[in-house]
C-alpha positions in Angstrom: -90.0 125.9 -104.8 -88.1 122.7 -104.2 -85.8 121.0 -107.1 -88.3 119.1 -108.3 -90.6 121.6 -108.9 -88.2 123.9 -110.3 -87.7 121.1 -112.6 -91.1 120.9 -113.8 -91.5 124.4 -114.3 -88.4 124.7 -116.9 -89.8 121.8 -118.6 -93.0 123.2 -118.9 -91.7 126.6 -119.9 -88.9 125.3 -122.5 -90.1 123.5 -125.8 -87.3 121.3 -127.7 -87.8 121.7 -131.4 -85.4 119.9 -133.9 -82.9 122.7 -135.9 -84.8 123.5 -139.4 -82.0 124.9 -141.4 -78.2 125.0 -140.9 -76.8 127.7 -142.6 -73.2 125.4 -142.8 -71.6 121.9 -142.1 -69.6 123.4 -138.9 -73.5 123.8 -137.4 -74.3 120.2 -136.8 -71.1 119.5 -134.8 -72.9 123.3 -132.1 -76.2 121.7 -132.1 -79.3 119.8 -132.6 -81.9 121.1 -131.3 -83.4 124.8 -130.9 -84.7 125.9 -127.4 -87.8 127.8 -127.1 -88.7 129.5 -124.2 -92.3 131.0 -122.7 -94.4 132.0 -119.8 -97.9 131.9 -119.1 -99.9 134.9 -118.5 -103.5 136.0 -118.4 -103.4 135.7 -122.2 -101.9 133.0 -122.7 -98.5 131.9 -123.0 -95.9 134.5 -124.3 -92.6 133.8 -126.0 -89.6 135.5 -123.9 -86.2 135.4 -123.9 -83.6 133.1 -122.1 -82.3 135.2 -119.8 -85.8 136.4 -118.4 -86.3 132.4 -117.9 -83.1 132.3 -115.4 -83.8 135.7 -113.9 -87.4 134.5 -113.0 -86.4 130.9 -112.1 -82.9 131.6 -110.3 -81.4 129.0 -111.8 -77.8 128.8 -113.5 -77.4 128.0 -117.2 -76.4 125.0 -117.3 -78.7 123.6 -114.9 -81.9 124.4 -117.3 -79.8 123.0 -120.1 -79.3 119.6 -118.3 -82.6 119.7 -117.0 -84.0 120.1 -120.7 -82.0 117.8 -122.2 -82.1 115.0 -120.2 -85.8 114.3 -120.5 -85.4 114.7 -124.4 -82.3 112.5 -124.5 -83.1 109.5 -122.0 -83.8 106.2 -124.3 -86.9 104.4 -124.3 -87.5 101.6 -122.0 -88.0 98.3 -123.2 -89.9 95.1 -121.7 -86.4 93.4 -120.6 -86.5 89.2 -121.2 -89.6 89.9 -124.0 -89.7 86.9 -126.6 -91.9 86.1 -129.5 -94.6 84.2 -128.9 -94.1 82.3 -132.3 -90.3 82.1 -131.5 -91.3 80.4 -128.2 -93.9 78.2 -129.7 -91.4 76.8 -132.4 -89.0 75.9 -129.3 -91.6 73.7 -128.0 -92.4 72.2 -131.4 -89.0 71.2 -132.0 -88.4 69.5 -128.4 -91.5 67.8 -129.1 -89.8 66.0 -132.7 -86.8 64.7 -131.2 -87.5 61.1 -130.2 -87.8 60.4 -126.5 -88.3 57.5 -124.0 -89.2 57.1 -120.5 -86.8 56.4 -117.9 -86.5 52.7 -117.2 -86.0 52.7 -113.7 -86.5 56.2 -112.9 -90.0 56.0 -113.6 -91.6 55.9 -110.0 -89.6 58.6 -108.4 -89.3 60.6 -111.9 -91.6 61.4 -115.0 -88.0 63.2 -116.9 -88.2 62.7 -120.4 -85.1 60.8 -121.8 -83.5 62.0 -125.4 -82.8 59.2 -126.9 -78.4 58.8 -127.5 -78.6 60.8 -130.2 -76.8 64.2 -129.6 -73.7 64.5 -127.0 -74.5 67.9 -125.5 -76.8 70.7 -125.0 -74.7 72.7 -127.9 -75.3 69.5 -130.2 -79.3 70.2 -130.3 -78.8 73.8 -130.2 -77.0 73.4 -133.1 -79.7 71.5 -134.6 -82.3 73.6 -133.5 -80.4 76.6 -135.3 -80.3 74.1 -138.8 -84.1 73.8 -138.8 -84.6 76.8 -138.4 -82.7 78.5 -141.0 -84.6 75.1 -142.7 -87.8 76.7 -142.4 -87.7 80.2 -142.1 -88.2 80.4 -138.2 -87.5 83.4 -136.0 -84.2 81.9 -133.9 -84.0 82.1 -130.2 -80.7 82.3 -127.5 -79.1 79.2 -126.5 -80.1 80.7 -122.8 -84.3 80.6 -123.8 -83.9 77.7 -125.7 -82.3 75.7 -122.6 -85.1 77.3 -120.4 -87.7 75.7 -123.0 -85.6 72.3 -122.2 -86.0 72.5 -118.3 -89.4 73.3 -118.7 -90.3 70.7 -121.1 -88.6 67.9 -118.2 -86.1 66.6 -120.7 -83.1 65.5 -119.8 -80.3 64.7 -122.2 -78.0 62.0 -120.4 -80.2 59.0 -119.5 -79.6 58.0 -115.6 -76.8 55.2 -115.5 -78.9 52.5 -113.9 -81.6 52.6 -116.7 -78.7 51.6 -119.0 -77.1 47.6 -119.1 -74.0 46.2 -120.8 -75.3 46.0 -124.5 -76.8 49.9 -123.8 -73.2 51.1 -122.7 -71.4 49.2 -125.4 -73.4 50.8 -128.2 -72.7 54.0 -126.2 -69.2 53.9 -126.9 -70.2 52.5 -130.8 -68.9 48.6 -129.8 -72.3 47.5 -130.7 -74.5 47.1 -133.9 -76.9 49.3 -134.9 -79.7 46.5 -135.7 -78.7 44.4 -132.5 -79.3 47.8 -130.1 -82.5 48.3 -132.1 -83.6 44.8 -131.0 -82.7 45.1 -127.7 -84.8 48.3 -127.2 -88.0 46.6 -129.1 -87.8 43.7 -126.7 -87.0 46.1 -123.5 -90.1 48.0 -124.6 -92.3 44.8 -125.3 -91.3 44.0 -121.6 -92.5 47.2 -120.7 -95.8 46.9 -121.6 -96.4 43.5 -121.0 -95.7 44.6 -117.6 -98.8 47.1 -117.4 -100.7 44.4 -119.1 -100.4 43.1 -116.0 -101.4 45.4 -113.7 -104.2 45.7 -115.5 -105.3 42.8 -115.0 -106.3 42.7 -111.7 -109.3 44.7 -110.0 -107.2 46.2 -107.2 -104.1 47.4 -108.6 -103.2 48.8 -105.0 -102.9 45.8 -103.4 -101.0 43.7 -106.7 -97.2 43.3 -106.4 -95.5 42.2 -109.6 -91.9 41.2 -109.3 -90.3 41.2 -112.3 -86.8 39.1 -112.6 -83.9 39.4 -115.3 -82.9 35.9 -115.6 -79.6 36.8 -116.8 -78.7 38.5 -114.3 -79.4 36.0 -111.8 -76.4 34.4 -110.1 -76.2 30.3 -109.5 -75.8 29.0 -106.2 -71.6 27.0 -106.7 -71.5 23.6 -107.2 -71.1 21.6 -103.8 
């Protein structure tokens, strides 16, 4: 018989039962378990001894120990990376709260998802996502899924520098009012959508160019 045969054969002829009664203390530090050992005849199986086990098979002692033992003692295999679904869910739900805003000038190359400048880093909503939770009594999920659920979502947290003027940098760095910021993002939106207004306007889009100016940013020509 090769190994691995041999192997099966002990298995099959040794049954690992748990240790009833310990007649003392000193006994749980021998063992744990009690081997029992058989062979099958033309009646059936038949209890024998250990020795007639390693006479029959060949093998050393130690060999059908480890053999035994092994099988009994290897631990379970779990699904690695397995999440709860409602865990998973609740990651999604919470991205979806936090307010968001297209890009400005991104948006033809890009559909990314802009946080508005309301958290500093990834830890700073992880954070927050870890307060809402313990909030209301949701299963909590690693920083490493929960930035996974980020990417896939196709939020980004730093909004691209050229979607962001003088007044938006200023408030960045807390130099401007909170009501004037507000007003400059209601009229930047209003420009927004009287922009598709538009577009819509005409019957063949594909053909429409609509150049849009900022005045203030034009330069004059010098005085001659």
């Amino acid at each position: 018989m090769s190994w691995e045969e041999k192997r099966v054969f002990v298995r099959t002829a040794i049954d690992v039962k748990d240790v009833k009664e310990r007649k003392s203390v000193s006994d749980v530090q021998k063992r744990s378990n009690t081997l029992m050992f058989s062979l099958k005849g033309t009646e059936g199986r038949k209890k024998v001894c250990k020795e007639m086990i390693l006479n029959t098979t060949g093998l050393k002692k130690w060999w059908v120990l480890n053999a035994v033992t092994a099988e009994t003692q290897r631990p379970e295999k779990t699904q690695k990376g397995a999440q709860p679904s409602d865990g998973l869910a609740f990651v999604k739900e919470f991205l979806d709260r936090l307010p968001k805003m297209l890009s400005h000038n991104c948006r033809k190359d890009s559909n990314k998802m802009c946080l508005e400048p309301l958290f500093q880093s990834f830890a700073d909503i992880y954070r927050e996502y870890l307060k809402v939770c313990d909030s209301e009594g949701k299963p909590k999920m690693s920083r490493t899924v929960f930035v996974a659920g980020v990417k896939v979502g196709n939020i980004s947290l730093f909004m691209p520098r050229k979607d962001q003027c003088d007044l938006c940098c200023e408030y960045s760095q807390c130099n401007v009012a909170e009501d004037v910021y507000h007003q400059h993002r209601e009229r930047k939106e209003s420009a927004q959508r009287e922009k598709s207004r538009d577009k819509e306007m005409y019957p063949f889009p594909s053909r429409t160019i609509l150049l849009c100016v900022d005045v203030q940013r034009v330069l004059l020509a010098p005085a001659l």
